[in-house]
C-alpha positions as CSV (number, residue, x, y, z in Angstrom):
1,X,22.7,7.1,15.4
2,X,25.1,9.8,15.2
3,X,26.1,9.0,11.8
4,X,22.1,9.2,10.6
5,X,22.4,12.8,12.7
6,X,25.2,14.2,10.6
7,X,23.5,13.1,7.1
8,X,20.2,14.3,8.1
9,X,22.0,17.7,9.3
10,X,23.6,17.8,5.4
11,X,20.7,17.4,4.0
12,X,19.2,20.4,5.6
13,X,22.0,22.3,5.0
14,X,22.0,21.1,1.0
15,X,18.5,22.4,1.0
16,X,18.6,26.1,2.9
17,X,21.7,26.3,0.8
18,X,19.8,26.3,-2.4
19,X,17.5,29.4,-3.0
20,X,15.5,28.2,-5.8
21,X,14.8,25.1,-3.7
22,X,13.7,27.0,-0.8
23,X,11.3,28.8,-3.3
24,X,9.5,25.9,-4.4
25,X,9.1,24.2,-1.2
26,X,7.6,27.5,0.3
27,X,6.9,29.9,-2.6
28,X,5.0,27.6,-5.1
29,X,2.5,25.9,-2.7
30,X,1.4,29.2,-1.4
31,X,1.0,31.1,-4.8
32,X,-1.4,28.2,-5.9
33,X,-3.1,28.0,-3.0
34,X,-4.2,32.0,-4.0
35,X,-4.7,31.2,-7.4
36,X,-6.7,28.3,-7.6
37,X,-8.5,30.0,-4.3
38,X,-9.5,33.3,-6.2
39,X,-8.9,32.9,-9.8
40,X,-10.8,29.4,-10.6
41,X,-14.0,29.2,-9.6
42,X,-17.2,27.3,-10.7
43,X,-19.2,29.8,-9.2
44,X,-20.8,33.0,-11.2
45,X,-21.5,36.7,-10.2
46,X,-22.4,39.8,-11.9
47,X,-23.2,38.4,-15.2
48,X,-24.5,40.4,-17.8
49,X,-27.8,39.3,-19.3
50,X,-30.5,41.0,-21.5
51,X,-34.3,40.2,-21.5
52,X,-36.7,40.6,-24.0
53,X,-40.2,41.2,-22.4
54,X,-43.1,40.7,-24.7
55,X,-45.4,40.6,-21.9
56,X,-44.6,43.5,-20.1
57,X,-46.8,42.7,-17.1
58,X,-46.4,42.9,-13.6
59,X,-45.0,39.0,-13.6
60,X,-42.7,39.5,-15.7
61,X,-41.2,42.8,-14.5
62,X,-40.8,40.9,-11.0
63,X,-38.9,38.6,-12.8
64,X,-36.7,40.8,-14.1
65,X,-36.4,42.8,-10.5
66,X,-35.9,39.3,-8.5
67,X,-33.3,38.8,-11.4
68,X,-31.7,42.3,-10.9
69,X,-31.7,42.1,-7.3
70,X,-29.5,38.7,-7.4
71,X,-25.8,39.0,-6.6
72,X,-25.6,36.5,-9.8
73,X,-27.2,38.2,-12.8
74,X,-26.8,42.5,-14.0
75,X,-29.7,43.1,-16.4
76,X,-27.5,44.9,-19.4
77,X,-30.0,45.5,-22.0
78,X,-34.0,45.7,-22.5
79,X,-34.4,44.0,-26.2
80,X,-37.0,45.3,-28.5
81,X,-37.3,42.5,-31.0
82,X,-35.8,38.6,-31.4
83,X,-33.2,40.5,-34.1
84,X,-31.7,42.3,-31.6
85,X,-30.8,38.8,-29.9
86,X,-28.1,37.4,-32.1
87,X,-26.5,40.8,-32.2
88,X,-26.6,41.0,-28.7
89,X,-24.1,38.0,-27.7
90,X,-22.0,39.1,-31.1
91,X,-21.1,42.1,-28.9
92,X,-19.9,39.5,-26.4
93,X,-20.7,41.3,-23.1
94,X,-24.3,39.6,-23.2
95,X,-24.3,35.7,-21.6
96,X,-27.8,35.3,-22.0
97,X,-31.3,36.7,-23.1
98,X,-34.7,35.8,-20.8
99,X,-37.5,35.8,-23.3
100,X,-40.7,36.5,-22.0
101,X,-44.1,35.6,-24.1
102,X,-47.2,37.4,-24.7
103,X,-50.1,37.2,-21.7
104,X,-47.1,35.8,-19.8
105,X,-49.2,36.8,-16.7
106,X,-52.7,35.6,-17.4
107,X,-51.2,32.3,-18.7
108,X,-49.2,31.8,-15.6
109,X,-52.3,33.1,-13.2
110,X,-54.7,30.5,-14.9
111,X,-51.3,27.9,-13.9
112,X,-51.3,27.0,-17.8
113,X,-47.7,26.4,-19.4
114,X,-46.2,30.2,-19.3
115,X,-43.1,30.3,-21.9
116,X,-40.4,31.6,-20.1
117,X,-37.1,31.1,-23.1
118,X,-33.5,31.5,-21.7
119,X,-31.2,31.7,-24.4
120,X,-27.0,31.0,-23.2
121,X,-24.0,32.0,-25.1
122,X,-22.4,28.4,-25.2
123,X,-19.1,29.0,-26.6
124,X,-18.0,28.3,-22.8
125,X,-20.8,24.6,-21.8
126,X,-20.1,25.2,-18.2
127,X,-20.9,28.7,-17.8
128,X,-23.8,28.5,-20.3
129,X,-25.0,25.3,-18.0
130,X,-24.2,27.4,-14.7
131,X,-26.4,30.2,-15.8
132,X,-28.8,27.9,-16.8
133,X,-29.6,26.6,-13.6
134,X,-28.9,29.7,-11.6
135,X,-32.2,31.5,-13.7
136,X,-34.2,28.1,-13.2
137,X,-33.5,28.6,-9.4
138,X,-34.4,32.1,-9.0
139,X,-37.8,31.4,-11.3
140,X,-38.7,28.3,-9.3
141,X,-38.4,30.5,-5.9
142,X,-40.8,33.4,-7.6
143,X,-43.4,30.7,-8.6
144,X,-43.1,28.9,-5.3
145,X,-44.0,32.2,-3.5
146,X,-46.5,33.8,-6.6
147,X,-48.5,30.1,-6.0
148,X,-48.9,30.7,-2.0
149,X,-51.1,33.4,-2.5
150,X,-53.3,31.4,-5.2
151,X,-56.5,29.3,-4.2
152,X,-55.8,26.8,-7.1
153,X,-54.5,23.4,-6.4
154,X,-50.7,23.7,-6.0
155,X,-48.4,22.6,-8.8
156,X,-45.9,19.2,-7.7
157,X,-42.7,21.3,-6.5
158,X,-39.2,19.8,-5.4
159,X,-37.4,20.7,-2.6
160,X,-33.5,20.3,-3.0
161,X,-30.8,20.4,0.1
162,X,-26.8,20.7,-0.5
163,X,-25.3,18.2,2.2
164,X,-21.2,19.4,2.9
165,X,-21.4,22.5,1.2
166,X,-24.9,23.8,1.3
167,X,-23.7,27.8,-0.1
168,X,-22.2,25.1,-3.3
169,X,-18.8,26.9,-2.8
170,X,-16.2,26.4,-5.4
171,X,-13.3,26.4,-2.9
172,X,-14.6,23.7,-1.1
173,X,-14.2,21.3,-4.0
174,X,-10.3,23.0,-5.0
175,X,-8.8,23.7,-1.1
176,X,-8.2,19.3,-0.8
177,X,-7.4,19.2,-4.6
178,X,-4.6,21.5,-4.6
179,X,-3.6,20.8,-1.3
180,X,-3.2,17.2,-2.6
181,X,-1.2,18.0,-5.9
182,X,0.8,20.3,-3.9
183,X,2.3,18.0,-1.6
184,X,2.4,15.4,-4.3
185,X,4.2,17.7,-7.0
186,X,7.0,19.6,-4.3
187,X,7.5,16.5,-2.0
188,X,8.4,14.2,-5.1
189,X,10.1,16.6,-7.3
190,X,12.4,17.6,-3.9
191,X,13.1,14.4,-3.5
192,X,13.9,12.7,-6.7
193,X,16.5,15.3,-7.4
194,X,18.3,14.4,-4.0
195,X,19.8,11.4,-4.9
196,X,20.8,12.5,-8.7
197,X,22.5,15.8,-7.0
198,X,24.7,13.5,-5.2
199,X,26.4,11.8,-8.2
200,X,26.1,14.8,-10.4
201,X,28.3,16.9,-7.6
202,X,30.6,13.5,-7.2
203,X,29.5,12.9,-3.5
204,X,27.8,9.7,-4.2
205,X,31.1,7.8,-4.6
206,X,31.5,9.0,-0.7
207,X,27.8,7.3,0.1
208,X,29.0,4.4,-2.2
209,X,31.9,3.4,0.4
210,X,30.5,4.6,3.7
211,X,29.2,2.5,6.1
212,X,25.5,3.5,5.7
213,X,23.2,0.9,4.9
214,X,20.7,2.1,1.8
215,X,17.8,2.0,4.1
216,X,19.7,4.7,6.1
217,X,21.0,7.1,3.2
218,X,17.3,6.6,2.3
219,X,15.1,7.7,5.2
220,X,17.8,10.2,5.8
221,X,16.9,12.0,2.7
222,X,13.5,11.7,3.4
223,X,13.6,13.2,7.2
224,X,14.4,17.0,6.0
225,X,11.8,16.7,3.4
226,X,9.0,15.6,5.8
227,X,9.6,18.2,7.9
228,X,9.4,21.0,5.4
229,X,5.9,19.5,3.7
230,X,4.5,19.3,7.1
231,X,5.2,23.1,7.2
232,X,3.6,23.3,4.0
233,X,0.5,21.6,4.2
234,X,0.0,23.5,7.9
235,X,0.1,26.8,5.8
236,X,-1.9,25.4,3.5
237,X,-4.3,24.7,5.5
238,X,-4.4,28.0,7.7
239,X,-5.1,29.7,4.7
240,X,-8.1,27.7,3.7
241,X,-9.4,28.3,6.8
242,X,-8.5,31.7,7.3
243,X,-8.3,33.4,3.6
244,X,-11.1,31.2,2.6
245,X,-13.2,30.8,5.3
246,X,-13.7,27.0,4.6
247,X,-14.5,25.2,7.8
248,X,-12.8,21.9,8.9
249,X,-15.0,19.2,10.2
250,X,-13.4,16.8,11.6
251,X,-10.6,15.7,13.9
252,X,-7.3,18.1,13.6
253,X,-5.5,15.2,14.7
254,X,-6.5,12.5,11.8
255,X,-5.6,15.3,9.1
256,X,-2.8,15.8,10.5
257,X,-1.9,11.9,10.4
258,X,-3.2,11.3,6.9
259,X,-1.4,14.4,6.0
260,X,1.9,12.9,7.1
261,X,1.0,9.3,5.7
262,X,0.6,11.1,2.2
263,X,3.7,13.3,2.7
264,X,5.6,9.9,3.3
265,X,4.6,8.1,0.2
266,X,4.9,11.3,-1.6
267,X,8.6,11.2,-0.9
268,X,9.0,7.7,-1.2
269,X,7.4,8.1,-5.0
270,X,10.1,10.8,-5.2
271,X,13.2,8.4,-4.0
272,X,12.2,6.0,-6.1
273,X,12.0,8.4,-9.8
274,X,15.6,10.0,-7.9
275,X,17.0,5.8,-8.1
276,X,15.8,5.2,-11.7
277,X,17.5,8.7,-13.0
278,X,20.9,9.7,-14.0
279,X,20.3,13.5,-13.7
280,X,18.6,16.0,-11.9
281,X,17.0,17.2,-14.9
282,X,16.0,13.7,-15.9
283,X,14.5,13.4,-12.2
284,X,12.5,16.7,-12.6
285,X,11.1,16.2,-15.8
286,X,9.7,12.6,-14.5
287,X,8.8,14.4,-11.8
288,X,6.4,17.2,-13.5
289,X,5.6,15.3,-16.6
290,X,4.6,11.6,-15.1
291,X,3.2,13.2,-12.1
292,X,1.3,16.2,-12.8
293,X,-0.7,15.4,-15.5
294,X,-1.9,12.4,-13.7
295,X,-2.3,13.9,-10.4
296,X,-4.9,16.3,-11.9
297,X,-6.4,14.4,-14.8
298,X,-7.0,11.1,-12.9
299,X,-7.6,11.9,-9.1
300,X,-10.9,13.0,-8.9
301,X,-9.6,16.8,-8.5
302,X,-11.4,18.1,-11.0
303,X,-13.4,15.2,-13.6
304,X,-15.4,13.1,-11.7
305,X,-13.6,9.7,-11.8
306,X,-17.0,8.0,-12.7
307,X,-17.7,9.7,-16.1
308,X,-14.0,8.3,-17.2
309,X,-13.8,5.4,-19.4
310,X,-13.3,1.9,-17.6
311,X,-9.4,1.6,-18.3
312,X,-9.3,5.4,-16.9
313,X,-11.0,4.7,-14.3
314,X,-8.7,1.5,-13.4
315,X,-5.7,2.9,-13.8
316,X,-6.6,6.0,-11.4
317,X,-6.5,3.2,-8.4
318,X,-2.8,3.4,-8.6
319,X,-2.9,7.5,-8.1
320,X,-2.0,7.9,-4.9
321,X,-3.3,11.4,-5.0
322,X,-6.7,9.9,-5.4
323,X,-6.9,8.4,-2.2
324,X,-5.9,11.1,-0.5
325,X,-8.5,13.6,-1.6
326,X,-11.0,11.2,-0.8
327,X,-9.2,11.0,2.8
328,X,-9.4,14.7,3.1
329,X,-12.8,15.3,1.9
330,X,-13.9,13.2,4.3
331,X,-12.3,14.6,7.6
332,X,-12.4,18.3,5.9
333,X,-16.1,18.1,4.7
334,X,-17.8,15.6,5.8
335,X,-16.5,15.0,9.4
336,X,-16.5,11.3,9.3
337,X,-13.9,9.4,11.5
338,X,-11.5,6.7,10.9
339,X,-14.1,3.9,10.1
340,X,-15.1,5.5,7.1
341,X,-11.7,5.9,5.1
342,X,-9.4,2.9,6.7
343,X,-9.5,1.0,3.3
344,X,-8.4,4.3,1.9
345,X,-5.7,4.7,4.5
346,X,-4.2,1.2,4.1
347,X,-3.8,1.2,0.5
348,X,-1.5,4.6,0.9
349,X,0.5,2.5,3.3
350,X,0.6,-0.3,0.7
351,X,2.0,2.2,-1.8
352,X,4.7,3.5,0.6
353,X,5.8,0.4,1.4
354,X,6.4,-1.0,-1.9
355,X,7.6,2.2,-3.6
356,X,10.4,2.3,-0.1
357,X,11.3,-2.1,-1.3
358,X,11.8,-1.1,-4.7
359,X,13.8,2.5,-3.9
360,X,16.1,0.0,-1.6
361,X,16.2,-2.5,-4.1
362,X,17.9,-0.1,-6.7
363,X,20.0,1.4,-4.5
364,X,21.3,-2.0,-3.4
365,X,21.9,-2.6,-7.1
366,X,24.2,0.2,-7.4
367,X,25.8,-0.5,-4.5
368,X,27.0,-4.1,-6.2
């Protein structure tokens, strides 16, 4: 036991010894917590529209004030013609022109079709789509309340409600994202640059001929590096909560325990990259290159997993970062408890386990 101690206690010191690994077990994770926080966001405010009111009634000026009056939407420009459109978005302040037809008010009194044109720029699809619906939404609310005060037979309406996230805030969907690739990214890239440091420094001919069985010299390399992500994801989380207002659920207790499950295999991805390279460079390039990209593209953190093609979607199941951000969405968002991600939980044990049995493996190979 005191042996395990003394290699745990240099594997702290290896790492507080090394700035520019302190930086990217501390520095990184919180920097992209604040960007992907403030800078990426599916939301939209203050955009700048124009209108071109044929009608000039008293609907369509409410319209335009209810459209005003929105946090989402700064009416720019009055158009005088459907020239002036086109030139419009060629300026490229304008995002999109509401067209109003003439009579728009009698038509829409006498509950006949009322044209009503909204015209995006769609050089960016999601924006133009976003605006889209956010106009659709503030014109369904006018008609709902214009129709109240008319004795006609009402029109069919829908009523919509946002379950988890009912203000449809952005951070909600990033805050377990990034939290997942974080820990995924610095956990493994720490780690599979721990066993290459020994043999490029020479100290893995010591390891080689000490007693210390690989399962040992293993999990001891680990220990330090659990520790530190805990740390991590605890400040990530604080400033979700915190900086971002986003409320948590669930139980404390099973994020905290699904946390450390995916911190674990994490790390044990990491050993294993750290047994099948010669270099720390080779290790970090593995690292970034074979993990990132997949981590992001194929996790559900930002495509929908569904939309992908079937052999996308297959080989996603072996993403551990998938798992976990279903896992954290529902503790974080949805509140569920245990019995509603177990299968989820037992395959990221599965995946520790045999990433650990082929890490030991390799390590016994070297050692023959």
């Amino acid at each position: 036991m005191k042996k395990f101690i003394g290699f745990v206690q240099k594997e702290f010191y290896h790492i507080f010894r090394d700035k520019r690994s302190l930086f990217i077990l501390f520095g990184m994770p919180i920097a992209q917590i604040l960007l992907f926080g403030f800078a990426i966001s599916n939301e939209i405010n203050n955009v700048d529209i124009a209108v071109l009111n044929k009608a000039d009634d008293k609907n369509s000026i409410e319209i335009i004030e209810n459209l005003q009056a929105s946090k989402y939407f700064n009416v720019l420009e009055e158009l005088q013609s459907e020239k002036e459109i086109e030139k419009a978005f060629q300026k490229g302040k304008i995002k999109a022109v509401v067209t109003f037809e003439k009579d728009f008010a009698k038509n829409l009194q006498r509950l006949q079709a009322s044209k009503l044109q909204i015209i995006t720029d769609a050089t960016n699809p999601n924006i133009a789509n976003t605006i889209t619906n956010y106009i659709n939404s503030i014109l369904t609310k006018y008609s709902h309340i214009s129709l109240k005060q008319n004795t006609s037979p009402e029109l069919v309406g829908t009523e919509s409600r946002m379950l988890f996230n009912p203000a449809l805030e952005s951070v909600y969907m990033f805050v377990p994202g990034v939290m997942t690739v974080i820990l995924m990214l610095v956990s493994a890239m720490m780690t599979s640059i721990s066993i290459t440091r020994e043999k490029e420094v020479g100290s893995m001919e010591i390891l080689l001929v000490s007693p210390l069985k690989p399962i040992t010299v293993i999990v001891g390399k680990v220990v330090p590096y659990i520790f530190l992500s805990i740390i991590n994801a605890t400040v990530i989380v604080l400033l979700s909560v915190f900086v971002f207002q986003m409320p948590i659920v669930g139980s404390l207790s099973w994020l905290a325990l699904e946390s450390i499950l995916f911190i674990i295999t994490s790390l044990s991805l990491g050993i294993l990259i750290s047994t099948l390279s010669s270099t720390q460079q080779t290790a970090m390039m593995i690292s970034l290159m074979g993990l990132m990209l997949p981590t992001i593209l194929l996790s559900g953190f930002i495509f929908p997993i569904e939309s992908m093609p079937l052999p996308l979607q297959v080989i996603s199941n072996i993403i551990p970062a998938k798992w976990f951000i279903i896992i954290l969405k529902s503790i974080m968002l949805k509140g569920v408890g245990f019995g509603f991600f177990w299968k989820e939980t037992l395959i990221l044990l599965f995946m520790t386990f045999v990433f650990l049995s082929i890490s030991i493996k390799k390590y016994k190979i070297r050692l023959a």
